[in-house]
C-alpha positions as MATLAB code, in Angstrom:
seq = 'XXXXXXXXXXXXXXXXXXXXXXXXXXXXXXXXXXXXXXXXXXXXXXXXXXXXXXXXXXXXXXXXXXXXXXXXXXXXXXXXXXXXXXXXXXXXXXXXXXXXXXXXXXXXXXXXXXXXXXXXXXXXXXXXXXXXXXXXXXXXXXXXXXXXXXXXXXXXXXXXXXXXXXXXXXXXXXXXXXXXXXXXXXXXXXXXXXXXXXXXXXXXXXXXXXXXXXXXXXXXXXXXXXXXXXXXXXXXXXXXXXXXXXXXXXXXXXXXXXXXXXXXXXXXXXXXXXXXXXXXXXXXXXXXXXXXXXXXXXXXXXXXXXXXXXX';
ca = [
      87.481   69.789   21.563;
      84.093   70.881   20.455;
      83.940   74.404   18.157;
      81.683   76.541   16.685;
      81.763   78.555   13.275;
      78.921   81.062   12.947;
      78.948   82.133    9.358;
      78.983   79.314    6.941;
      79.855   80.697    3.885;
      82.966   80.392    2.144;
      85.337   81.209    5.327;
      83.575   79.513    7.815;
      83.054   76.351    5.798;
      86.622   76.268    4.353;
      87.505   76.526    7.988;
      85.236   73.690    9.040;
      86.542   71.383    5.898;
      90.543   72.174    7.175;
      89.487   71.349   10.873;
      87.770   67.966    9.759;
      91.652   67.299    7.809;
      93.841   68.178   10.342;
      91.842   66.965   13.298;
      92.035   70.184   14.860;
      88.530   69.298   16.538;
      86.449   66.772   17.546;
      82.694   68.047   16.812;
      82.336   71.316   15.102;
      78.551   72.768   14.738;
      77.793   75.423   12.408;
      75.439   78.147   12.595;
      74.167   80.311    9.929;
      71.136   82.199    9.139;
      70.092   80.085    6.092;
      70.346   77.180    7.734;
      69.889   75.179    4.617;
      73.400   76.315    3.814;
      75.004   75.424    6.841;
      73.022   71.708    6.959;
      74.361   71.366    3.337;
      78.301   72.019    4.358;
      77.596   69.672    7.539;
      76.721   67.299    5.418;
      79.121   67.217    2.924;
      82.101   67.321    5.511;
      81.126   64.699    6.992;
      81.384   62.557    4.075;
      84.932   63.808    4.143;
      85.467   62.356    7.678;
      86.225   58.936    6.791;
      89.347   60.344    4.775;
      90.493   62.121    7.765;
      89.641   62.542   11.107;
      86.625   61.335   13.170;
      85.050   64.356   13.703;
      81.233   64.752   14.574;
      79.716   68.079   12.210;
      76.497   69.103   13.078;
      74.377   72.048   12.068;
      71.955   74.340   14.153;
      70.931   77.127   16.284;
      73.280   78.799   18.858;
      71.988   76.583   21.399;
      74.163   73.947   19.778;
      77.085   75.715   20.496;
      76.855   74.870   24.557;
      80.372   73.129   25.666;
      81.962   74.410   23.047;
      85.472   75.686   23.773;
      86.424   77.947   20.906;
      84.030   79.833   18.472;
      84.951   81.174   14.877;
      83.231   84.241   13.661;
      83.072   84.565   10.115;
      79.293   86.321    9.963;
      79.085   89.182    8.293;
      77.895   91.227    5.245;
      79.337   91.789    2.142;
      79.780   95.045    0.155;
      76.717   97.237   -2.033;
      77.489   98.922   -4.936;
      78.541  102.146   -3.927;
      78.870  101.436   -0.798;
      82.431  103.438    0.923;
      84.737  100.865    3.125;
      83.328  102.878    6.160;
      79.944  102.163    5.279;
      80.459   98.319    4.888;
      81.641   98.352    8.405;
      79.316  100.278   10.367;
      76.759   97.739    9.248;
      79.093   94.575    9.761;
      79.497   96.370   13.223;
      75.857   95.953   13.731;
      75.984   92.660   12.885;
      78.695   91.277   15.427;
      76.806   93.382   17.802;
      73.922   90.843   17.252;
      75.777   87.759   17.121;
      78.154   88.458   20.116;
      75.691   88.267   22.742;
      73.596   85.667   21.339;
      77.228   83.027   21.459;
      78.001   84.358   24.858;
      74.635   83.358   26.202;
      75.423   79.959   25.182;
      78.881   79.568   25.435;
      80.448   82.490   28.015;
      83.856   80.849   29.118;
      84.437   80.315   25.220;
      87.019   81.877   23.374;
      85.978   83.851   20.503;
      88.176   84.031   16.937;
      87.358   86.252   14.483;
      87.440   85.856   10.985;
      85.435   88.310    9.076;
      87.297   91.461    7.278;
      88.482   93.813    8.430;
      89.893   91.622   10.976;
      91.765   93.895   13.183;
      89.015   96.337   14.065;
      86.205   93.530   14.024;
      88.435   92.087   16.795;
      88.312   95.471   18.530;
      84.745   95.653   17.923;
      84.194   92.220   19.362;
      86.607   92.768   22.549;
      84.897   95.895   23.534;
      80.821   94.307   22.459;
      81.845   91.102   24.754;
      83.655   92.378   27.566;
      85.830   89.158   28.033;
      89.619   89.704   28.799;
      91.950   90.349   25.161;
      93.752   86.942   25.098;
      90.006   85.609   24.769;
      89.292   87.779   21.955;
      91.885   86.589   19.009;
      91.436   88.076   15.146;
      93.237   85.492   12.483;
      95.332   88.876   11.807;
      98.393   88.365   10.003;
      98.291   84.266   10.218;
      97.731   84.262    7.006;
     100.209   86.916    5.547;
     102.934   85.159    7.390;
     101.873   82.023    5.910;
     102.138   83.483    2.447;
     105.816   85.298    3.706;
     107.331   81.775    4.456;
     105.719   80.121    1.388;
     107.618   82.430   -1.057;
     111.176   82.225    0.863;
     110.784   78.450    1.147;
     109.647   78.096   -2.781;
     113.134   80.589   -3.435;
     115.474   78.464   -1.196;
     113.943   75.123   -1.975;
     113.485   74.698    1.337;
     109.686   73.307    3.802;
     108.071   76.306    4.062;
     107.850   74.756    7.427;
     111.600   75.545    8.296;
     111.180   79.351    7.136;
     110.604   81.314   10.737;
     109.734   84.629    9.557;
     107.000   87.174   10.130;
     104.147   89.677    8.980;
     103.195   92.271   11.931;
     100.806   95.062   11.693;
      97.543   95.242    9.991;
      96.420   92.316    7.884;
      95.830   94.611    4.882;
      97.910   97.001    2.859;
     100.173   98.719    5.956;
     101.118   95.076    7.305;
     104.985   94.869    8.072;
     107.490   91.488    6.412;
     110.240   91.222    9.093;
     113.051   90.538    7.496;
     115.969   91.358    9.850;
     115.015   88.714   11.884;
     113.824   86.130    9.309;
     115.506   82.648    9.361;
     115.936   79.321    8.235;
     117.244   76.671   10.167;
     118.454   78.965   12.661;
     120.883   81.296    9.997;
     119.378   84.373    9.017;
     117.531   84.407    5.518;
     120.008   86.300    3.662;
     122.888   84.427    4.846;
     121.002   81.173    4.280;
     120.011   82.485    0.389;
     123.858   83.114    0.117;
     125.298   79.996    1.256;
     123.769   78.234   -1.220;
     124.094   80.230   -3.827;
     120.339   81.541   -4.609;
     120.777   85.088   -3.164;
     117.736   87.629   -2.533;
     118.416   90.856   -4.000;
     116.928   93.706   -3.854;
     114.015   92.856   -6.870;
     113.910   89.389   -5.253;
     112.573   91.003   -1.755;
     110.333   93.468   -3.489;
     108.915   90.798   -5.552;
     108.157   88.745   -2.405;
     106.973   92.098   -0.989;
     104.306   92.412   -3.982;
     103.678   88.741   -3.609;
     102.146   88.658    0.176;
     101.117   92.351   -0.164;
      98.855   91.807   -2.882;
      98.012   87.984   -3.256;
      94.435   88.979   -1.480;
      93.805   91.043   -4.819;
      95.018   88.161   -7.744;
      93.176   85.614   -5.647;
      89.816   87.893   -5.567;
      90.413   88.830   -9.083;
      90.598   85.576  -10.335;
      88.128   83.863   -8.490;
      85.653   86.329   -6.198;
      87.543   85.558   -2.665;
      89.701   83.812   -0.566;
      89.011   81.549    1.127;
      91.166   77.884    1.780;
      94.335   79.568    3.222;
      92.774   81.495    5.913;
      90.556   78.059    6.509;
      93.444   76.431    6.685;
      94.912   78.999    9.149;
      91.657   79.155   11.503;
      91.875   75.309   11.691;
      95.713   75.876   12.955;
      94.608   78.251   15.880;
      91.618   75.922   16.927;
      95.105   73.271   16.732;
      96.627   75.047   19.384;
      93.776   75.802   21.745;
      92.721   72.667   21.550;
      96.028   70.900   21.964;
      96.917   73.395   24.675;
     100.048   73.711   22.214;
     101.495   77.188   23.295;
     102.091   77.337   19.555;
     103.579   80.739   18.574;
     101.297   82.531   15.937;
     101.229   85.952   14.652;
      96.916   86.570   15.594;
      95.527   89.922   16.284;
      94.627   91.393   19.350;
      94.313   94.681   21.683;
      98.330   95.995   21.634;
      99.863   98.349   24.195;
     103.023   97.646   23.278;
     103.781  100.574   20.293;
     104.866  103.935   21.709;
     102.165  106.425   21.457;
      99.452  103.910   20.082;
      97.560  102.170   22.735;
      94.485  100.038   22.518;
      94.437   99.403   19.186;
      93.979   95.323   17.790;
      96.872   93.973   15.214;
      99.288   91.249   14.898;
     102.272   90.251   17.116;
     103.745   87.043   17.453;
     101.908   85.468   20.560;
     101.530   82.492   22.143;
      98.284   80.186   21.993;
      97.135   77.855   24.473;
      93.793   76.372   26.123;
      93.594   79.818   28.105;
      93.517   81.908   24.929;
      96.647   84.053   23.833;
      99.034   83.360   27.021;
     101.822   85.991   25.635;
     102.679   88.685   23.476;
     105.935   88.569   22.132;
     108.068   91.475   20.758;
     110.130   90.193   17.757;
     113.996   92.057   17.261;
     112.965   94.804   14.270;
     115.003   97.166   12.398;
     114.847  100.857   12.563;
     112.552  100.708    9.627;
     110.421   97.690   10.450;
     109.892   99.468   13.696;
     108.575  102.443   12.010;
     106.464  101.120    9.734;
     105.078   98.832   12.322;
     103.695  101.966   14.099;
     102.843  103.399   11.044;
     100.566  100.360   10.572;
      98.981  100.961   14.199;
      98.266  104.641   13.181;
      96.130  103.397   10.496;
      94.289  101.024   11.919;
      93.742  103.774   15.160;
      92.262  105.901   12.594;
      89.576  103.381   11.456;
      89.017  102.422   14.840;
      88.388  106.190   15.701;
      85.772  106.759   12.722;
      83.132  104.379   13.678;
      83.638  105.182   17.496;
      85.719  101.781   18.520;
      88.510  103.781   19.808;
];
């Protein structure tokens, strides 16, 4: 398969480093408005190729981008001082309003996965700027936040993170939802699973896991200015199943109609990926409570939506 990233900074060239590891792709070509940047990344993943996976990396204009299947979207700006949250995306919004129509004159039957922050409503704002059905139209979302979520049960039961099915829903940001009612491992419920071998989750133990996906975007940025090699790491995984035509089940953003009262509003549900784009949206078994703060979630991403007019 043949993808493009436009946006080579640290996202988009994390993302093109994880796709030349795991194979996900066959050629990748970035684009980027220094284009000294984006040659340099080319470059230097290629000499990662014979490591990995064949992989052709190119860099160029966005008339390189013609056949490909999938495009990432990690342009965008990054915050002035002083500048208000609202501010910041009004002009990323002017941005993607750019660089939409400029990939879709190249590439129209592509589909288009978003990257840049704030993921949910840049999906929104790229779903309503291109006009292509919502399963085309997929934000990374909560990929990440669920990756996080099995990472700490597995390191608590000493178990693959890979065997840990469990959630994050919502918003990727500070309203997102961990499902726990319906968490398992190996097919027995978390909980049970903790208890049966004798390393229970209490109370502390949840809210510590809580604090731990909830806030790991702030101790990574903290420490080291962003984030950057997990959510490559999870963009190279969706390109994985598009690709592979996998029907993998991931939790990605996009338009939801499913929450009572809250309609056309872009967040994470566990959906299924394929060649076609998201082929269905899946409603996972929730608690009273996860139920209500999943909607809770929804209101406050309709209310950003609704103050720069993507509503």
């Amino acid at each position: 398969m043949k993808a493009g990233i436009v946006g080579a900074g640290l996202v988009g060239s994390s993302a093109a480093y994880a796709i030349a590891l795991t194979g996900a792709a066959s050629e990748v070509v970035l684009v980027d408005l220094n284009s000294r940047l984006a040659k340099a990344h080319a470059e230097d993943i290629l000499h990662a190729t014979p490591f990995s996976h064949p992989m052709r990396i190119v860099s160029g204009d966005y008339g390189e981008l013609r056949g490909a299947e999938a495009v990432i979207l990690s342009c965008g700006v990054g915050q002035r001082s002083g500048e208000s949250r609202l501010e910041l995306l009004e002009r990323n919004i002017r941005v993607f309003q750019d660089v939409v129509p400029r990939v879709l004159s190249q590439v129209p039957e592509a589909i288009l996965v978003v990257a840049s922050n704030p993921v949910d409503i840049i999906t929104q704002v790229v779903a309503r700027i291109s006009g292509l059905p919502p399963g085309r139209v997929i934000g990374s979302g909560t990929i990440l936040d669920t990756a996080r979520f099995r990472a700490l049960v597995g390191e608590h039961l000493r178990v693959a993170p890979r065997s840990v099915h469990a959630y994050v829903l919502g918003e990727h940001g500070d309203s997102e939802v961990l499902v726990w009612s319906s968490a398992k491992v190996g097919g027995v419920p978390v909980v049970e699973f903790a208890e049966q071998i004798g390393n229970p989750i209490s109370e502390d133990i949840r809210a510590r896991m809580d604090e731990g996906v909830r806030r790991a975007a702030y101790r990574i940025i903290e420490g080291k200015g962003a984030t950057y090699h997990g959510i490559g790491a999870g963009l190279a995984r969706i390109l994985q199943a598009i690709g592979s035509n996998e029907g993998a089940v991931l939790t990605i953003s996009s338009l939801c109609t499913r929450i009572q009262g809250i309609s056309g509003i872009s967040l994470s549900l566990p959906r299924v990926l394929d060649r076609r784009g998201i082929a269905a949206e899946l409603w996972p078994q929730l608690s009273e409570q996860e139920n209500d703060l999943l909607c809770e979630s929804a209101g406050v991403l309709r209310k950003s939506a609704a103050e720069v007019g993507f509503l």
